[in-house]
C-alpha positions as CSV (number, residue, x, y, z in Angstrom):
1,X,-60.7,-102.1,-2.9
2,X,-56.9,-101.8,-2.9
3,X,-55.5,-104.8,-1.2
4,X,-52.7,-104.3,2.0
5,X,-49.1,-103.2,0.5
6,X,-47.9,-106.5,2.3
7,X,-49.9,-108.3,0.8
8,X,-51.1,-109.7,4.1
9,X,-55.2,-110.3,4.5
10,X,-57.0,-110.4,7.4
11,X,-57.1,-114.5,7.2
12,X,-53.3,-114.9,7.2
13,X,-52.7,-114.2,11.4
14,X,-55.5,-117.0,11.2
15,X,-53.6,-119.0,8.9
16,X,-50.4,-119.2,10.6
17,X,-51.9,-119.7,14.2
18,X,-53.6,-123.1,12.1
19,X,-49.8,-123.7,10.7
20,X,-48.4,-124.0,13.9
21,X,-50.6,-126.1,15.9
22,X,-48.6,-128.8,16.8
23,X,-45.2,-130.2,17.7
24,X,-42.4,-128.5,17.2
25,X,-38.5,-129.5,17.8
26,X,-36.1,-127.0,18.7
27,X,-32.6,-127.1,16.3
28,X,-31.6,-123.7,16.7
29,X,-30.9,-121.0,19.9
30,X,-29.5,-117.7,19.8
31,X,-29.5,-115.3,22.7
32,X,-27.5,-112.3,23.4
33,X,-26.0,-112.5,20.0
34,X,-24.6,-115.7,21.0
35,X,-25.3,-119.3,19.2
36,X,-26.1,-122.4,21.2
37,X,-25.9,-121.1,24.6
38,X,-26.8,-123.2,27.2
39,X,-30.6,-122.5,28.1
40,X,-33.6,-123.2,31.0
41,X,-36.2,-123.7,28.2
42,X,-34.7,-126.2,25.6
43,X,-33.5,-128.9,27.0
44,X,-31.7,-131.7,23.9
45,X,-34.9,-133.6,22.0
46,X,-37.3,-131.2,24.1
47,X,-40.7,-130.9,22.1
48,X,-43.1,-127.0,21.9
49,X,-46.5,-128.4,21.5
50,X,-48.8,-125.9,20.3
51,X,-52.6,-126.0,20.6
52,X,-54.4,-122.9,20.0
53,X,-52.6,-119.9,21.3
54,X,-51.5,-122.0,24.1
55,X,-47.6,-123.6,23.8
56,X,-45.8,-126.0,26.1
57,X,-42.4,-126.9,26.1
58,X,-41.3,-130.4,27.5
59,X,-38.4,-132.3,27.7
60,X,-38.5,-136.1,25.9
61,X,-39.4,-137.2,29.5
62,X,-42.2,-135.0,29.6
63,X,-41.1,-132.8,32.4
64,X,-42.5,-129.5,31.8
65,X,-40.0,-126.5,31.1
66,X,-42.5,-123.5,30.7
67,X,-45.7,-122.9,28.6
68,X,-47.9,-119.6,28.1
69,X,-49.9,-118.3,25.8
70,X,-49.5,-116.2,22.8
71,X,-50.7,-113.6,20.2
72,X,-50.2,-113.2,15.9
73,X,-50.4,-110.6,13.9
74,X,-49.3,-111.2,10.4
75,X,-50.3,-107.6,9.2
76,X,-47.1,-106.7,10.0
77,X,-43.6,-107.0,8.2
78,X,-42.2,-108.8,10.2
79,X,-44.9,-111.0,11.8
80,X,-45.3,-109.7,14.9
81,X,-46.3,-112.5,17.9
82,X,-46.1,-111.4,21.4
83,X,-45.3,-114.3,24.1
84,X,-46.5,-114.5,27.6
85,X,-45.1,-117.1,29.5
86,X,-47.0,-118.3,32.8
87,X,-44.2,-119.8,34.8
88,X,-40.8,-119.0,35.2
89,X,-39.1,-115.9,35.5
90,X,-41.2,-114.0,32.8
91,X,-44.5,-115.1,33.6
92,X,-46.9,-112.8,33.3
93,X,-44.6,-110.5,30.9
94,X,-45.6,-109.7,27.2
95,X,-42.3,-110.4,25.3
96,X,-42.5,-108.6,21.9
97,X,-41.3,-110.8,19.3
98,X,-41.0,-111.3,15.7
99,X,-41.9,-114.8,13.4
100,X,-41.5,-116.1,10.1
101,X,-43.1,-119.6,8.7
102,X,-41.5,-121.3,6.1
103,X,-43.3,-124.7,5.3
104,X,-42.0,-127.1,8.6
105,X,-39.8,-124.4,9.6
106,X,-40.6,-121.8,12.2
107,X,-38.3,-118.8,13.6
108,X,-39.2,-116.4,16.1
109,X,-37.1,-113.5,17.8
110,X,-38.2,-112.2,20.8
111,X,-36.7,-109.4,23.4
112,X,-37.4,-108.5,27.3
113,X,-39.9,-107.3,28.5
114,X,-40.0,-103.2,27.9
115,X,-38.1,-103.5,24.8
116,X,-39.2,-102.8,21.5
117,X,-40.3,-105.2,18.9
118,X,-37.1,-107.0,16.7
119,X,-37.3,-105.9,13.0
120,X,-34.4,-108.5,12.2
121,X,-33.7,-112.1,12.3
122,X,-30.7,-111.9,14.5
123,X,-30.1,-110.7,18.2
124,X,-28.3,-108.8,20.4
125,X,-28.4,-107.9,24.5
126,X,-31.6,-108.8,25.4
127,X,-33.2,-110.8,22.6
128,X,-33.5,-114.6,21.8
129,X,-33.6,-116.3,18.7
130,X,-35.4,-119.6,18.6
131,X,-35.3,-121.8,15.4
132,X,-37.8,-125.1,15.4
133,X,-38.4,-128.0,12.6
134,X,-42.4,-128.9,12.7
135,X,-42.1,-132.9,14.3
136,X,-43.7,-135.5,12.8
């Protein structure tokens, strides 16, 4: 058998969902093509916890910001993970996204709802760009 041109294997959208479990801190934001805009969802020092395809964000109080659930597919180039958020203004929307995993880093891109997936690591109208450090 010829392995994937990616050279992606069924296992790696399980591997990366194990990566990620965790706490994350946010150290970048980009949305709209604009860096460090002020935003709902990341309060300074505020913590995504991942556990299973569940993720909660929380500010260092512990005051909830939003949480959701998501999907991975790592057969695609780019990692493909769709969002959907269960409070706030997209609850209940699938927001196509985009992910890479480098050892404690994680970077996703994700657009509205309706729009088509991100191919690149950068945004523009519509899109966010989230960068996180894994927390220790």
């Amino acid at each position: 058998m010829t392995p994937p041109l990616d050279n992606t294997c069924p296992d790696d959208s399980t591997d990366d969902l194990t990566t990620l479990q965790g706490s994350w801190e946010q150290v970048g934001l980009e949305i709209d093509g604009i860096a460090d805009p002020p935003d709902d969802h990341s309060a300074p020092g505020a913590l995504t916890l991942i556990r299973g395809n569940h993720f909660e964000v929380r500010t260092v109080e512990g005051e909830l910001l939003l949480e959701g659930d998501f999907t991975l597919d790592a057969s695609t180039a780019p990692k493909s993970i769709t969002w959907v958020d269960s409070i706030g203004a997209d609850a209940g929307k699938p927001l196509p996204a985009i992910y890479r995993l480098e050892g404690d880093r994680f970077v996703f891109v994700a657009a509205d709802e309706g729009m088509p997936r991100p191919t690149a690591f950068r945004t523009s109208m519509g899109m966010v760009m989230r960068s996180f450090v894994r927390k220790r």
